[in-house]
N, C-alpha and C positions, 0 to 999 in steps of 0.2 A: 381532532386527532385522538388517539388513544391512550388516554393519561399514562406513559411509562413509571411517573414516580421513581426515581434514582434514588439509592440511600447517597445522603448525603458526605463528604467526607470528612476526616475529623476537624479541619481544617475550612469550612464553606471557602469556597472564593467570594470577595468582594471587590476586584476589580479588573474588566475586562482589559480584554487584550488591545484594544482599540485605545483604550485609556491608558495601558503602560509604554505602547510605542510611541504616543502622541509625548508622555513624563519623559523617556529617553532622549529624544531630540531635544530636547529643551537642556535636560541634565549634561550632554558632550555631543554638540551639534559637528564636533571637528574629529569627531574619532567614525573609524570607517565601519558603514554598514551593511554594505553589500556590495561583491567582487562578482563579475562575470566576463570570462575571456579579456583580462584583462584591464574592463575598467571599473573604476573604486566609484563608490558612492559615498559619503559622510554623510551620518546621520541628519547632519541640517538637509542636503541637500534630499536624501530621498523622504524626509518628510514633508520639505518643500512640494515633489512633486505630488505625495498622497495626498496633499491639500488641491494640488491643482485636476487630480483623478476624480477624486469626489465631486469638487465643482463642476466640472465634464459635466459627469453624470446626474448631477442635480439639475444642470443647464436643460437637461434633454427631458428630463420630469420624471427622475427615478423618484417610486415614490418607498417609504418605510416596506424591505423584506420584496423589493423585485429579486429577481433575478437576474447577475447580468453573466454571459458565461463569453469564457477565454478557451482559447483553440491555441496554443504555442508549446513549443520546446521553454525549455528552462531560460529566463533572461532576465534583466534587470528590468524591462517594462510588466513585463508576469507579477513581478514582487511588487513592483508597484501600483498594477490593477487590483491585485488581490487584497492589498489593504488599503488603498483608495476606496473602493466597493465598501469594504464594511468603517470607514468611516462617513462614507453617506448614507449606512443606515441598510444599504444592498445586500443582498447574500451572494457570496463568491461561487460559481458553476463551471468549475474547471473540467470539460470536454477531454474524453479519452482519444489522443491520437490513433488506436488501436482499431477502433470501432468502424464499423462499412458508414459509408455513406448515405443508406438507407436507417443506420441506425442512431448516427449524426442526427440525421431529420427528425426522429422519431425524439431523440429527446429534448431537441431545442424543442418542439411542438409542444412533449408534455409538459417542460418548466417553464414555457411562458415567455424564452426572456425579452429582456427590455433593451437587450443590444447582445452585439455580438464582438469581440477583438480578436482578432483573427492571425497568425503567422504566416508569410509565404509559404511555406513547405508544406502546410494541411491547405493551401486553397481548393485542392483536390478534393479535396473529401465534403465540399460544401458548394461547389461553382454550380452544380445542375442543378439548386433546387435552393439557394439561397436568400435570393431577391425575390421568389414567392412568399416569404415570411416578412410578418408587419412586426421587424423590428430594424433599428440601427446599426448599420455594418462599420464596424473604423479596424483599417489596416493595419497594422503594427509598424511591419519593416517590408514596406513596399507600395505600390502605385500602381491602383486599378479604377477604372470609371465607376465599377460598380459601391466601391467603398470609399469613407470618408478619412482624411490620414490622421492616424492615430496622437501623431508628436505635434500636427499643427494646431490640434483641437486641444492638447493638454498645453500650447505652449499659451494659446488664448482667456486660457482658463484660468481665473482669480486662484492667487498662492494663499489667499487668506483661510485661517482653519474655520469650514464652515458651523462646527461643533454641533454636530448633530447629534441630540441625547440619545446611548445605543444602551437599550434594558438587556439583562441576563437572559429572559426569557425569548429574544428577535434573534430569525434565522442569521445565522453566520455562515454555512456551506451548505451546499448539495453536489453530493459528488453521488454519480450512477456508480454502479457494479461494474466492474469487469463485464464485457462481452465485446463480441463482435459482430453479428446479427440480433436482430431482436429487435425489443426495447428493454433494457435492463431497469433498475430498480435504481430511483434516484432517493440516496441514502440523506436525511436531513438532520443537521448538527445545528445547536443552539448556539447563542453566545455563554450558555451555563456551563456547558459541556466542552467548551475546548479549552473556558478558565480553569473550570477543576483541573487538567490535563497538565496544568503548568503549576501542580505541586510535586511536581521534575525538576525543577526550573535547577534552584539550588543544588539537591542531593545529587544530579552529575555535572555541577559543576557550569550549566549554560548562563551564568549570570558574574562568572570567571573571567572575562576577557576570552570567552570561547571564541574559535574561530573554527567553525561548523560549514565541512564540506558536504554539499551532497549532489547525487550525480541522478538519482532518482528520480519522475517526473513530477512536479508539483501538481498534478492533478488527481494524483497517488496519497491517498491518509499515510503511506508509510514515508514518504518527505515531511508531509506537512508536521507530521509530529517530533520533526526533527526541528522544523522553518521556525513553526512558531517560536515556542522553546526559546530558540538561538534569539528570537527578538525581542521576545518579553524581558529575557535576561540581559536586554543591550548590550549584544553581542556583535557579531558578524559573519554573516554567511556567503561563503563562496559555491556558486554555482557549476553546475557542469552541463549545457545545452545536451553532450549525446555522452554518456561513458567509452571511454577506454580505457582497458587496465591500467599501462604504463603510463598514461595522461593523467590518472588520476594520482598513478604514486609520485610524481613529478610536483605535481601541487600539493600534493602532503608533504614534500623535503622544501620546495622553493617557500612556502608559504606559512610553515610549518604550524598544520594543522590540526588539532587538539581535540574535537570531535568528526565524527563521521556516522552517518546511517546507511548501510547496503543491505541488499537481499543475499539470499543464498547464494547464486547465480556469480554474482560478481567477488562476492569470496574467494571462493575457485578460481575464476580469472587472472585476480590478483595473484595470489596464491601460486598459481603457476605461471606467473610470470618469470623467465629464464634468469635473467639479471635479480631477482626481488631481492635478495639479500645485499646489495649493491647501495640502494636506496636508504637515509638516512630514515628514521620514520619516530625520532626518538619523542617527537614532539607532541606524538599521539597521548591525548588520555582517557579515553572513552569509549569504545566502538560499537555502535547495535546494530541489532539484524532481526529481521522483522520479515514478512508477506509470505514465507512461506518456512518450513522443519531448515534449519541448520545441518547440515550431516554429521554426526559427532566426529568423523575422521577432520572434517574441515575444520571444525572447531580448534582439534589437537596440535594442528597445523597452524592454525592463526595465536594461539596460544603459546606455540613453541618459539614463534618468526614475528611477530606483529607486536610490536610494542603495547600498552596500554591494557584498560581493562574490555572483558568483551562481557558487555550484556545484550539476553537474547527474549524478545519480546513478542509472546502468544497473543494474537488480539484479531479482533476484526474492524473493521470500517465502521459496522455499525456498532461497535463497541459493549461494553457487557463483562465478563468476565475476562479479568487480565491476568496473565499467569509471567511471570521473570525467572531465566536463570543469570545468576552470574556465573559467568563459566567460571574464572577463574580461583572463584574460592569454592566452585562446587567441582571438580574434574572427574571424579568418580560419577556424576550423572551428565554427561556431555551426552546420553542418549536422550536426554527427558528436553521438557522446556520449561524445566524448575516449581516454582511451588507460587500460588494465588497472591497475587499484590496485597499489598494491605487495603482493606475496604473492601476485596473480591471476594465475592462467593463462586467455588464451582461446582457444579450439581453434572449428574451423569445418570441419563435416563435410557432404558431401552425401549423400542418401537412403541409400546403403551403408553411412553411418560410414567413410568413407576422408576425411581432411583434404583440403581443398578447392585448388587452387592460390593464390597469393599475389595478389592483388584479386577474384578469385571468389566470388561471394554461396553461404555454405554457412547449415548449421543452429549455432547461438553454441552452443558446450558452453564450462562455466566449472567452476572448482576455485580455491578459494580459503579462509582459512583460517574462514570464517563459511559452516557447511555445516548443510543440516536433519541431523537424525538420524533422518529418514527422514518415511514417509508411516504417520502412525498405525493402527498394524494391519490393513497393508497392505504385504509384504512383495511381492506381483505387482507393483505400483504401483510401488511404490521400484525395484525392480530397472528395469521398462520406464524409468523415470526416466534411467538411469543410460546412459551409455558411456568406456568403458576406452580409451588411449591404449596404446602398442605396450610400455610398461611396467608394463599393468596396473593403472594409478591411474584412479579414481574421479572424473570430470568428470560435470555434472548437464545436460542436454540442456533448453534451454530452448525452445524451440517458436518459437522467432524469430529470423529469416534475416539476413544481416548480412554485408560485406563490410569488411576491413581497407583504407585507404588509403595511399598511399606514403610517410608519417610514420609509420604504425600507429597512425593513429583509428579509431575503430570509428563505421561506419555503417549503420544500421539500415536495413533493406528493407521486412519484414514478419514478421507474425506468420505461422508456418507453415501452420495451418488457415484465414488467411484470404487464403491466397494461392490465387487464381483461375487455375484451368487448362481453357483454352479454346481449343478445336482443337489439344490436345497441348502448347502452348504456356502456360511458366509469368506469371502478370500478378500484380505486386505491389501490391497495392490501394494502398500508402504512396505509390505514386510520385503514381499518378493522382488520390489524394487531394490532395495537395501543388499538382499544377496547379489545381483545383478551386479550392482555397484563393488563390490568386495571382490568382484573380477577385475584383475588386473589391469586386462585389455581394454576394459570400459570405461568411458571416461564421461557417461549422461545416459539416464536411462527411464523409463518409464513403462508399466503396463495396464493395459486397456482391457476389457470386458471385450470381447469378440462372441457374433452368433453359431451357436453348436447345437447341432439336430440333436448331440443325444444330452449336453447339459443343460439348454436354454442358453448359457454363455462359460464363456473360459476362457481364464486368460493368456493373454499374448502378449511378450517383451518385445520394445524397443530398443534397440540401444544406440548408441556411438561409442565406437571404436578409438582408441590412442591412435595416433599416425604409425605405420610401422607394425602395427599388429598383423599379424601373418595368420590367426584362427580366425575359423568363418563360423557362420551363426547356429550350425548344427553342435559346434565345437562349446558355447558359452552357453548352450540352452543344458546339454549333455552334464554340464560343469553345474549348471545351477539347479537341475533338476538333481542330482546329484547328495545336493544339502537341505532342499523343500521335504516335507512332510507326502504323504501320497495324496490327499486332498488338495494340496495347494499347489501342485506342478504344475509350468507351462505348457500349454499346446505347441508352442511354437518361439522362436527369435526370429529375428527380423533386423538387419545392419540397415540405420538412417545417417545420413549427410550429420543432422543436427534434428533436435526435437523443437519444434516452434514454445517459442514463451511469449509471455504479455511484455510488456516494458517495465514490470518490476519483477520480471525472473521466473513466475509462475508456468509451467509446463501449460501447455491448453489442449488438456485433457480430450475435449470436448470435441475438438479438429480434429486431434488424430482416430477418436471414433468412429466419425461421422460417414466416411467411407466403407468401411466394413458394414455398418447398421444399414445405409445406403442400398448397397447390394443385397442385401437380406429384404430389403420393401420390396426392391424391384422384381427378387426369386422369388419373394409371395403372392 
């Protein structure tokens, strides 16, 4: 692989994560470690069964850095494959529910794995082409011929800790990219890299008696960087198999829960929930957000109404430069997403790779001491990843534009590929999204690069409408062309039902294009 070399932080970790869950159980084997729909775990007991997971797995001839990948909604057998796996030495491959079924296949194929753990509710997404792969099938929560039952096989399996020695340098996850066709890019995390990550642990508080709820899917870096966390710091984490808004503020009063990690997406939700001010929520103290821009109006709102602090976290999966705001001691930039972690470098290059001028919108390249160890057997990949500074160090090219402001916040522009160039002219869908949004009427919105005989492309708004709104889509284009520049006007609005997202709130850009470019191959 392609040596990343990570600066180091100032603090090295010296001991995995596998090593302080195993120190927890032992230290309060009777204090609870993990809730879901209801039922409690104690640390004795879910270490019990990590001991009995690993053995599983060792039974079957998992050898040092297999692969073993989980197909499920959020549950207490999840949590406890996922670190059963890396206490027999496995790397955790948590499968995106999102993904087609052709693309299912495509990455069990590329990682190899050594088994598969499967949910009822995705058997769908794997029945036609399953039992062609020479790996081990065990069902979770349910009873099929073709698979072996998940709780009979752990219930067989020695509780004794098999202590399998796990070095800094041995894969801990590979998690694919986001997609839905394809084969996406399977992202690979060391056991170095998600230690560093829990010099968090303390500074908010997860090694507090936290009781960290998250409703995100654990296949998502933007959970796990909550999961972990919550366990290194012997803590407790309550699960949510599907989000609801009002389900989840129910368990934040009944349960009274102290951390939480959400995307943008469910902010809003919350947020407009009818009754929300209703809800106790005093017990809150922490709340992050993460996968995709914050909207500073949401932020103002959860800041006004939501007890606790909100901090809001710039990063990617493959990790690299990390930018924080705290909202609530920064209010006056609730448009930014605050200023470089400590140990982050962020660099902004334009199309060249030459650094940008000082308030200039370039491409965010970051270096920071939580870095992938690369793109899973895909060394093309990694490299195109990558650009070097005039000292020859290893910054990760994030594919999203951004300009420093004269404090040095960072302000997000757009995503690189969904930046619309039309008649030569760059158009940052973020901005025009934003005025979209500052209509009243509007309550989700998004714009897409459409084909135009006379610009090559131009863009075109999305929206969703408030219930009850009585203007139509010539009425909100007229209103927003109104406040855009003459280069950046839309062609067009467009009234949708709802905009499709991934499962952690991300817009998918890339569907709602696909038909317009569609018809444009076909008129060619």
């Amino acid at each position: 692989m392609i040596p990343i070399n990570p600066p180091s932080p100032e603090t090295p970790p010296s001991e995995t994560i596998v090593d302080r869950v195993r120190a927890n159980a032992k230290a309060h084997p009777e204090k609870v470690a993990m809730v879901c729909e209801g039922v409690r775990l104690t640390w004795g007991e879910f270490d019990a069964r990590i001991n009995r997971a690993a053995n599983l797995l060792l039974g079957i001839g998992l050898q040092k850095g297999d692969n073993i990948a989980v197909l499920s909604p959020n549950s207490i057998p999840f949590a406890v494959l996922f670190m059963g796996i890396l206490r027999a030495g496995g790397c955790v491959t948590p499968l995106s529910s999102m993904a087609s079924p052709e693309a299912t296949r495509k990455m069990l194929e590329d990682c190899g794995a050594k088994a598969i753990f499967l949910a009822e509710q995705h058997l769908g997404l794997v029945s036609d082409f399953i039992t062609e792969l020479p790996l081990r099938r065990y069902a979770i929560d349910f009873v099929h011929p073709d698979f072996e039952d998940f709780e009979a096989a752990l219930a067989d399996a020695p509780e004794t800790d098999p202590m399998i020695p796990i070095e800094m340098s041995d894969a801990f996850n590979l998690i694919y990219s986001s997609g839905t066709t394809g084969t996406p890019k399977g992202i690979l995390h060391n056991h170095w890299m998600r230690a560093a990550q829990m010099d968090r642990v303390s500074p908010n508080g997860y090694d507090d008696n936290a009781r960290t709820l998250l409703s995100t899917p654990l296949y998502s870096n933007t959970t796990i960087v909550s999961f972990l966390p919550t366990l290194f710091g012997g803590s407790t984490v309550y699960l949510m198999p599907k989000f609801d808004a009002r389900g989840y503020l129910e368990i934040v009063e009944r349960e009274r829960i102290t951390h939480t990690m959400l995307v943008p997406v469910q902010y809003k939700r919350i947020m407009d929930v009818p009754d929300f001010d209703s809800f106790d929520l005093s017990s809150m103290r922490v709340k992050f957000s993460t996968s995709a821009p914050l909207r500073a109006d949401v932020k103002r709102d959860v800041l006004a109404r939501f007890p606790g602090k909100l901090i809001e976290y710039y990063g990617l999966t493959e990790g690299g430069g990390v930018s924080v705001l705290v909202a609530d001691e920064n209010p006056g930039k609730l448009h930014t997403v605050g200023k470089p972690a400590p140990g982050n470098e962020i660099r902004l290059i334009d199309a060249e790779g030459n650094e940008v001028p000082k308030g200039a919108v370039g491409e965010i390249c970051g270096r920071g001491p939580t870095m992938m160890a690369g793109y899973f057997g895909r060394d093309d990949l990694t490299a195109e990843y990558i650009w070097r500074d005039a000292e020859g160090r290893v910054f990760f090219r994030s594919g999203d534009m951004g300009s420093f402001d004269e404090d040095g916040f960072l302000v997000l522009s757009d995503r690189k590929k969904d930046m619309i160039i039309s008649g030569g002219l760059n158009i940052y869908a973020n901005d025009l999204e934003l005025v979209l949004l500052d209509d009243p009427d509007v309550t989700d919105a998004a714009v897409i690069g459409v084909p135009s005989e006379a610009w090559g492309e131009t863009p075109l708004g999305l929206v969703v409408l408030r219930d009850g709104a009585a203007r139509k889509a010539e009425d909100i284009l007229e209103s927003a062309n109104g406040k855009l520049g003459k280069s950046q006007r839309l062609s067009s609005v467009e009234v949708r039902d709802h905009l499709p997202r991934s499962t952690i709130g991300k817009i998918l850009k890339k569907d709602l294009r696909a038909p317009y470019w569609e018809k444009e191959r076909e008129r060619t």
